[in-house]
C-alpha positions in Angstrom: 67.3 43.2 -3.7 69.6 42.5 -6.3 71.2 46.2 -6.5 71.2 45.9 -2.6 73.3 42.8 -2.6 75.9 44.4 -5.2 76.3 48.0 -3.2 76.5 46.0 -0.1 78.9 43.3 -1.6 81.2 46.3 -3.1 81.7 48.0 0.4 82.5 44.5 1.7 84.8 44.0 -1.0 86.2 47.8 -0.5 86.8 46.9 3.4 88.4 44.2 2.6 91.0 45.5 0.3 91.6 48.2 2.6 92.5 46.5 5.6 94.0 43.5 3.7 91.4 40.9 5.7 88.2 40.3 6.2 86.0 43.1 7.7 82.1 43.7 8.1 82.5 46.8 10.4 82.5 50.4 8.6 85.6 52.1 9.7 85.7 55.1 12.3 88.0 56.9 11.3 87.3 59.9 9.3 90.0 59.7 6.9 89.2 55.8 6.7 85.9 56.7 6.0 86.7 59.0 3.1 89.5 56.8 1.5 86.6 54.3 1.0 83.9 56.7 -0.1 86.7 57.5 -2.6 87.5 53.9 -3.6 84.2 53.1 -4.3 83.6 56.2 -6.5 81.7 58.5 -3.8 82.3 62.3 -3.6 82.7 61.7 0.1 81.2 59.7 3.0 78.3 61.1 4.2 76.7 59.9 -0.1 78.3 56.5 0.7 76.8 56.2 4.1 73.4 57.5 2.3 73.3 54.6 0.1 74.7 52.1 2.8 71.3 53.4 5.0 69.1 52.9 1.8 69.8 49.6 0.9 70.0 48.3 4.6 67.0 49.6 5.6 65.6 47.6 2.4 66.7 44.4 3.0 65.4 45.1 6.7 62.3 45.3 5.3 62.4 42.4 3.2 63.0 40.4 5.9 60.6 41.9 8.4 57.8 41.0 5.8 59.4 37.7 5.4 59.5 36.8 9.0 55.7 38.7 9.7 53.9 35.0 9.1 56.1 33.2 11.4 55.9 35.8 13.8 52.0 36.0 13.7 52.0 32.1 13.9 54.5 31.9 16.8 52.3 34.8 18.7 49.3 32.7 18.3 50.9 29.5 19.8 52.0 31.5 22.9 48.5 33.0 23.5 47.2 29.3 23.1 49.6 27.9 25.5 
C-alpha cells in the first residue's frame, strides 16, 4: 500500500503543479495528459495511466477485503430483520 500511496500522492502532487491548485481529476486533454506523463518521468500516458490502473485497483481491493466483514455482518442483520 505504501508504493500505492506515493505513485498516487506524486500524480496528485503533478496535478497540482500543473494547474497551480488543487486537482483530483486526471486531465482530458491529450497534450495535458502527456505533459504529466512527462513530468512525472513516463515515456507517455498510456505507462502512466498503466500504473495509475495498477495501484487503484489495489487499494480497491484492500478496502473491499476491509469492508467484506461489515458487509457480511450488515447482510445478516437485514435478513434477521
Amino acid at each position: 500500500m505504501g508504493g500505492a500511496y506515493r505513485c498516487l500522492r506524486r500524480v496528485g502532487d503533478g496535478l497540482h503543479m500543473r494547474r497551480d491548485a488543487q486537482a483530483h481529476a486526471l486531465p482530458e486533454d491529450p497534450l495535458e495528459r502527456a505533459r504529466i506523463a512527462v513530468a512525472l518521468d513516463y515515456p507517455e500516458w498510456p505507462a502512466l495511466q498503466a500504473e495509475l490502473d495498477r495501484h487503484r485497483n489495489r487499494v480497491a481491493d484492500e478496502f473491499a477485503a476491509l469492508l467484506a466483514p461489515r458487509r457480511a455482518r450488515v447482510a445478516a442483520t437485514d435478513l434477521s430483520a
